[in-house]
C-alpha positions in Angstrom: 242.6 273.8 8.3 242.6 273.1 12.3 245.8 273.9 13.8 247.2 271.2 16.2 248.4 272.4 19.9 251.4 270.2 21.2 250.0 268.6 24.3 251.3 269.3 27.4 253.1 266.8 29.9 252.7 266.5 33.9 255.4 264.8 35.3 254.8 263.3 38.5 257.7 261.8 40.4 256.7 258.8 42.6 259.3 256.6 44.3 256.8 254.7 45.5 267.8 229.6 55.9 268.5 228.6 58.8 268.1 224.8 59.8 266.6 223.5 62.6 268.4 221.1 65.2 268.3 217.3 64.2 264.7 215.8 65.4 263.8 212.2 65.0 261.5 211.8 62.6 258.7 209.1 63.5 258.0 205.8 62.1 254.6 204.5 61.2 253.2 202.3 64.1 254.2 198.7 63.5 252.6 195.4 64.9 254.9 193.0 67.1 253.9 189.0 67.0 254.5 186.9 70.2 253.6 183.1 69.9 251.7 182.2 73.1 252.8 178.1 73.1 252.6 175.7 75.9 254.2 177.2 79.1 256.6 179.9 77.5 256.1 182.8 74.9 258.7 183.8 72.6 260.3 186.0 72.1 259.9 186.7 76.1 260.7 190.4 75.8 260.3 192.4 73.3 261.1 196.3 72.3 258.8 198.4 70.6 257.3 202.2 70.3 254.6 204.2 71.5 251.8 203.4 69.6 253.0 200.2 68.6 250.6 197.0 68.3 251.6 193.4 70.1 250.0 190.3 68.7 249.9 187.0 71.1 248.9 184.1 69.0 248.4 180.7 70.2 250.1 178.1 69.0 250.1 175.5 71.6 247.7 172.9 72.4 247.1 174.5 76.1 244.8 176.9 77.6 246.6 180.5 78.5 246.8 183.5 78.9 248.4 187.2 78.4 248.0 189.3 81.1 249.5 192.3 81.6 250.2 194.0 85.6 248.2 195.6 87.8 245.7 194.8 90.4 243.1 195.4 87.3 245.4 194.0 84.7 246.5 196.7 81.8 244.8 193.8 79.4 243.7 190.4 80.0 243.1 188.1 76.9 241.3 185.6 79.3 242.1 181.8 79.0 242.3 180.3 75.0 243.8 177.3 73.2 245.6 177.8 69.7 244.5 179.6 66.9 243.5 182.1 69.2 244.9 186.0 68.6 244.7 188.8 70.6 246.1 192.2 70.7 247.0 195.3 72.9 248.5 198.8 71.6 250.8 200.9 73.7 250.1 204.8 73.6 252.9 205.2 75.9 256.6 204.7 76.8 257.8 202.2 79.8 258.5 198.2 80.8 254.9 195.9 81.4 255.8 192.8 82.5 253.0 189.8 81.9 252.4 186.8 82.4 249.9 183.7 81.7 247.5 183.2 84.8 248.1 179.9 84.5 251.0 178.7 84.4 253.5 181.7 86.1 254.1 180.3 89.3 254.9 176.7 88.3 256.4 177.0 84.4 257.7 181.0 84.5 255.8 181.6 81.8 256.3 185.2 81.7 257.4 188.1 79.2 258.4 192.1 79.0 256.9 194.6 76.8 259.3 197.6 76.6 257.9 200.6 75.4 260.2 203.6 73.7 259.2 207.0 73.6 257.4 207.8 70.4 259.5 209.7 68.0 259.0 213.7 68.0 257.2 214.6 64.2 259.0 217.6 63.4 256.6 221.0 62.6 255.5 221.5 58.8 255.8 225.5 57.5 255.5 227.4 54.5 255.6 230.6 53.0 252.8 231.6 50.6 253.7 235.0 50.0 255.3 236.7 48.2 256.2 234.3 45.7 259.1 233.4 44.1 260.9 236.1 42.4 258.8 239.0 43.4 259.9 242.5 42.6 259.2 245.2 45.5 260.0 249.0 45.3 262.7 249.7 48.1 262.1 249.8 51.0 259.8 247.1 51.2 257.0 247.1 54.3 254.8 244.2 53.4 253.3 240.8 54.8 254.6 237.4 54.7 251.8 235.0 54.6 252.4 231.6 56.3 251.1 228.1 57.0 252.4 226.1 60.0 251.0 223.2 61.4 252.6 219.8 64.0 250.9 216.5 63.2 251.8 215.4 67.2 251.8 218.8 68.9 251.5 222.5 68.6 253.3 224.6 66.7 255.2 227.2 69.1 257.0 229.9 67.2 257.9 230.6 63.5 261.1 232.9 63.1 261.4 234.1 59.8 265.0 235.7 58.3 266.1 236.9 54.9 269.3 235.2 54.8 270.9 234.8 57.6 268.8 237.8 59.4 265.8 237.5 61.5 263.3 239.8 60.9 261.2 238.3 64.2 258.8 235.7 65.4 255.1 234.5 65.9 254.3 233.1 69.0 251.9 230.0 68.9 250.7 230.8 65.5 247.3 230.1 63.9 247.6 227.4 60.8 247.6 230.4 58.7 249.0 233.6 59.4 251.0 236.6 58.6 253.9 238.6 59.5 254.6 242.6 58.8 258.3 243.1 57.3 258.9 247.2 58.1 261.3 248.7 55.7 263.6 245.7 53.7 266.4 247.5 52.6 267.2 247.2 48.5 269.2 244.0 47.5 268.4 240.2 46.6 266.9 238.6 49.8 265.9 235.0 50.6 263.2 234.1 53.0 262.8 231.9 55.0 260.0 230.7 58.0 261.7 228.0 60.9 259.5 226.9 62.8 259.6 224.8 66.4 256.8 223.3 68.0 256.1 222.4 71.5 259.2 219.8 72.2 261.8 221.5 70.3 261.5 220.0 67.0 262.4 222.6 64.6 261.8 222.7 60.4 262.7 225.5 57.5 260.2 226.3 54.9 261.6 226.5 51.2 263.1 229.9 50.0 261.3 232.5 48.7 264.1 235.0 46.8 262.8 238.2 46.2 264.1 241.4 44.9 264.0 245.1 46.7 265.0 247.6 44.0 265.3 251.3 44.6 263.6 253.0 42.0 264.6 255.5 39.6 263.0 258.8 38.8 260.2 258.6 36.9 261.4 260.8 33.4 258.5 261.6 30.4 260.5 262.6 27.0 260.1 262.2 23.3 256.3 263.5 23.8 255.4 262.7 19.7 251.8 262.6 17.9 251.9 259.6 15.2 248.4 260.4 14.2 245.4 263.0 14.5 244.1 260.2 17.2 247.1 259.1 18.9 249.7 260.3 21.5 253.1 259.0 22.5 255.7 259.2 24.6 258.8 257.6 26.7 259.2 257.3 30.6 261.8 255.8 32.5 261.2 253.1 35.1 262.8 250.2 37.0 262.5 246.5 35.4 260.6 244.7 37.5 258.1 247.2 39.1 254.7 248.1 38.0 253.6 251.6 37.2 250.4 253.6 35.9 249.9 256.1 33.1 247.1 258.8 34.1 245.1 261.3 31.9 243.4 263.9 32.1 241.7 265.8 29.3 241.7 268.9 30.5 242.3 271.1 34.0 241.3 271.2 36.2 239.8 267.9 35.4 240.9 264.6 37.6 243.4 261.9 36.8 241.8 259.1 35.3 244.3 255.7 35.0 244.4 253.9 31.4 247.5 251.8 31.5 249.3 249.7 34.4 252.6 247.9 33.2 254.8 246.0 34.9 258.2 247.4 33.1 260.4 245.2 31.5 262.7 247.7 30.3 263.5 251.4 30.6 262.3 253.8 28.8 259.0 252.4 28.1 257.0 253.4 25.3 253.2 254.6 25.8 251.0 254.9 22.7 247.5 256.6 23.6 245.2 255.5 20.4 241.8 257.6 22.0 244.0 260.9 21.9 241.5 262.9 20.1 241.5 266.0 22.1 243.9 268.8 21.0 244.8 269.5 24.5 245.5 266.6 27.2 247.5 266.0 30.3 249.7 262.7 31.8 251.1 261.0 34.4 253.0 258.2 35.2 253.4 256.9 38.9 254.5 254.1 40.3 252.7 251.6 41.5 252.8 250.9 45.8 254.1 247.4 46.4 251.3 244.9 47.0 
């Protein structure tokens, strides 16, 4: 009858938001309708944005025109009778008087367009990783991935913070980059990316809570053979974080990994069906963060 050697253990021990300031936010370019009728136009001044459309109809029985100032006029409908439309869009902010050709010096037929500054689009930013709810092994030194972009401008810096703490900047980032976090203590932390673009505009991404545990010794006990083919045994480990069992059948042969588990309780419980040696060696290690 063939005697059964205990196996033998190796234990090896591895401890592996802020808001922005207010900003307008930007309305979607309108069209403004002037009637163009004999001698006047009404309304005679009106208020728009930058970007914003004007549209002279005629609804008198005269000829006329809208013509805007300069010595070459800003536009110039030339001279039409009704039913006639025409437009002009302003891309930027100040007064333009105009006036028809016709009939300014003897009827005053005149009018204002007063153009507003457009309204400052506030940066977009978010954090793709880590995700929600990720588990690290204190202290953390990883990447934050991030996205920023500014529909009417350039992004300028992104600050990110866990909490209320800034763990520091990006200066006129890329659309997608990433930022190196050096030692994150252990604790619950929230992250956040701000970013500002190029007129002061600022915006938060959505949190990101994570966890930074400090991890406990890694402990093998209750070594036990169910079966002439299997091996078990118990290891202590940290809820959360991810750790590999290693075996060797023999010295001085290598390592070789056959389990990776993300622990959801401590001990854990190993069962190694393929132990069909009568002599073997483990380890379990944790896992670097990712």
């Amino acid at each position: 009858m063939k005697t059964w050697k205990p196996m033998q253990l190796i234990i090896l021990m591895a401890l592996g938001g802020l808001t922005g300031g207010g900003a307008r936010v930007a309305q979607a370019a309108t069209t403004t309708d002037v009637a163009v009728g004999d001698n006047f136009f009404s309304p005679i001044n009106v208020t728009i944005n930058a970007n914003d459309t004007v549209r002279w109809t005629w609804t008198g029985i005269g000829t006329h025109t809208t013509t805007g100032p300069g010595t070459v006029p800003l536009w110039d409908s030339s001279l039409h009778t009704g039913g006639f439309v025409f437009t002009h869009t302003f891309p930027s902010a100040g007064s333009f008087a105009y006036s028809c050709t016709l009939h300014a010096a003897f009827f005053n037929q005149r009018g204002t367009v007063t153009v507003q500054a457009a309204a400052n689009v506030p940066p977009s930013v978010a954090i793709s990783a880590p995700t929600n709810n990720a588990v690290f092994a204190a202290p953390w030194t990883g990447t934050i991935q991030a996205a920023a972009s500014d529909s009417d401008g350039t992004v300028s810096r992104v600050d990110f913070f866990a909490g209320s703490t800034k763990l520091g900047s990006v200066a006129n980032p890329p659309a997608n980059f990433g930022f190196a976090v050096t030692n994150l203590a252990a604790g619950s932390h929230t992250l956040t990316a701000v970013a500002t673009d190029n007129l002061g505009a600022t915006n938060t991404s959505a949190a990101v809570a994570i966890q930074v545990l400090t991890p406990v010794p890694i402990v093998l006990s209750s070594a036990t053979r169910p079966s002439p083919t299997s091996f078990q045994f118990l290891y202590t480990a940290t809820p959360g974080l991810k750790y590999v069992v290693n075996r060797s059948r023999g010295l001085p042969g290598g390592l070789t990994p056959i389990q990776t588990n993300r622990a959801a309780s401590s001990p854990v419980t190993f069962l190694d069906n393929a132990a069909v040696d009568s002599l073997g060696f483990y380890s379990v290690t944790l896992l670097p963060n990712p």
